[in-house]
C-alpha positions as CSV (number, residue, x, y, z in Angstrom):
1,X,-170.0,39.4,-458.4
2,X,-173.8,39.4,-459.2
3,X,-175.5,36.5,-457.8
4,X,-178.0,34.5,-459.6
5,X,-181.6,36.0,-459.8
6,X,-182.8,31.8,-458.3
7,X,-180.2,31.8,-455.9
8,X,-180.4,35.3,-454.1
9,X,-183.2,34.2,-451.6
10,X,-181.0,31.3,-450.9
11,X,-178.5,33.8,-449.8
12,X,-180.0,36.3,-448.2
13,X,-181.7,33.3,-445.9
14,X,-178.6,31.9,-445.2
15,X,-177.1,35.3,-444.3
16,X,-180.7,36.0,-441.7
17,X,-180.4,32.5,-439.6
18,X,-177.8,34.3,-437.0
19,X,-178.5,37.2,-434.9
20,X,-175.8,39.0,-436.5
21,X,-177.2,38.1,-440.0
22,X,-180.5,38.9,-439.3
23,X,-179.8,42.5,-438.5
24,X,-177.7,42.6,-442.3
25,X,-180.6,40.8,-444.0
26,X,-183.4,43.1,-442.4
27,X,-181.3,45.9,-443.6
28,X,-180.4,44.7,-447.2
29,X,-184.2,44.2,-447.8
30,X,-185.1,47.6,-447.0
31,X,-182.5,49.3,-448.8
32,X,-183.0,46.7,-452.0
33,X,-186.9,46.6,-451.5
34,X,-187.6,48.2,-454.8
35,X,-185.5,45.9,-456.7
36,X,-186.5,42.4,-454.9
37,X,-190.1,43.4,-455.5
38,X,-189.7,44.0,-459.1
39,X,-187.5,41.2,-459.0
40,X,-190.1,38.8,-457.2
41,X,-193.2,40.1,-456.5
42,X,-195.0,38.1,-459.0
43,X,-194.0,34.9,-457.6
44,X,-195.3,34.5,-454.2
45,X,-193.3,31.1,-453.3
46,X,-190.3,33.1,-453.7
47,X,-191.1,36.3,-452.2
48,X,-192.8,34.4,-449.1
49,X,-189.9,32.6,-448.8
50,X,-187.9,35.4,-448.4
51,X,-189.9,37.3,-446.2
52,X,-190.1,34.3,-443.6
53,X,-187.1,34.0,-443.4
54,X,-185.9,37.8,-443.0
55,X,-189.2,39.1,-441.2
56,X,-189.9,35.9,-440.1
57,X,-186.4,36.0,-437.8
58,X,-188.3,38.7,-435.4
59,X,-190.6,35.7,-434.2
60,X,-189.4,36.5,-430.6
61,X,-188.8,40.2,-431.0
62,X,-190.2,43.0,-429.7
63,X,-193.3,44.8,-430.1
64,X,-191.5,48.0,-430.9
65,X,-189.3,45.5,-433.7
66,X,-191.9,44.5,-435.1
67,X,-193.8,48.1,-435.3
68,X,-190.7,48.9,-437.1
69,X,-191.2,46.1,-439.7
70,X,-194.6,47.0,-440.1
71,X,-194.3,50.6,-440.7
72,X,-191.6,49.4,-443.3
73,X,-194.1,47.4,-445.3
74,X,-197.3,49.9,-444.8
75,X,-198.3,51.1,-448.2
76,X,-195.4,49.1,-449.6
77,X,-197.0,46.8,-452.4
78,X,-195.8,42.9,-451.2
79,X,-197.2,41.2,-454.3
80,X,-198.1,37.6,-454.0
81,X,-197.1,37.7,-450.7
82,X,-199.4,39.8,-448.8
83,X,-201.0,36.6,-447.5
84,X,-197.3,35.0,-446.4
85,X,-196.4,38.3,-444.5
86,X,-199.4,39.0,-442.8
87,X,-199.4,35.4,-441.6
88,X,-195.7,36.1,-440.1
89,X,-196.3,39.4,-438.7
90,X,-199.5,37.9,-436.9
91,X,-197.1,34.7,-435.5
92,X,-194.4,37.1,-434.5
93,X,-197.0,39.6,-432.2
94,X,-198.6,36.5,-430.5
95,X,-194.9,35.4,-429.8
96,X,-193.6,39.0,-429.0
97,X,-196.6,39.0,-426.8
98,X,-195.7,36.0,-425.1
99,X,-192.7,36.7,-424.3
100,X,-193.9,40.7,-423.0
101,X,-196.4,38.6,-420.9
102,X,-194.2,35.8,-419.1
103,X,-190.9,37.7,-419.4
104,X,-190.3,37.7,-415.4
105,X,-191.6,33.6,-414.9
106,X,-189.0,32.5,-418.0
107,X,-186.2,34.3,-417.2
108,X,-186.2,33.3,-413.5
109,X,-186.7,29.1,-415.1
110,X,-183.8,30.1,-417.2
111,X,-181.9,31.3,-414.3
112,X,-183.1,28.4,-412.5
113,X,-181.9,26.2,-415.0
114,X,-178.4,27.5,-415.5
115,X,-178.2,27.3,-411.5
116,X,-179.1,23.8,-411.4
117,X,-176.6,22.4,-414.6
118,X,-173.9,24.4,-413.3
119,X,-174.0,22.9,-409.5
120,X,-174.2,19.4,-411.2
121,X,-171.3,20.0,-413.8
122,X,-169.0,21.1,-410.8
123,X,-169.8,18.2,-408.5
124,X,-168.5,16.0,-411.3
């Protein structure tokens, strides 16, 4: 069944807020780019929107993920939302260099952490 042109984004964000989903919704937009940018390119709400919340989902990926996305969108026309996707791509490096930087320090809090909440659940 075709879904409705104002409630595709809707769906396609819905789909990208699991790990699983985000994979499908990275994918969908590549393979449908041609159509959602003539579909929304003109309307930059929409369009930014969308991309947040598809490219957006790589906030804590890797550098080489987000390569990927950006070799996807070089000399792709974006529309209105040039402005919405570089501002994603920019907060997604810093993050995905965050994480590259203090990979060995979180994981061993984490590890920590786990430690310390399963000693206390099985004393109780």
């Amino acid at each position: 069944a075709e879904v409705r042109r104002q409630d595709t984004i809707s769906v396609i964000c819905a789909v990208s807020r699991n790990a699983i989903g985000q994979g499908i919704a990275w994918e969908f937009l590549q393979t449908r780019w041609e159509e959602i940018h003539r579909r929304y390119s003109s309307l930059s709400f929409e369009l930014g929107t969308l991309l947040k919340c598809v490219v957006g989902g790589f906030a804590g990926a890797s550098s080489f993920r987000l390569d990927i996305v950006k070799r996807f969108f070089s000399g792709r026309d974006v529309g209105a939302a040039a402005q919405a996707l570089e501002q994603i791509l920019e907060e997604a490096h810093g993050n995905a260099a965050f994480l590259e930087r203090n990979e060995r320090e979180l994981g061993s809090w984490l590890r920590a952490q786990i430690r310390h909440k399963t000693r206390r659940h099985s004393q109780q």
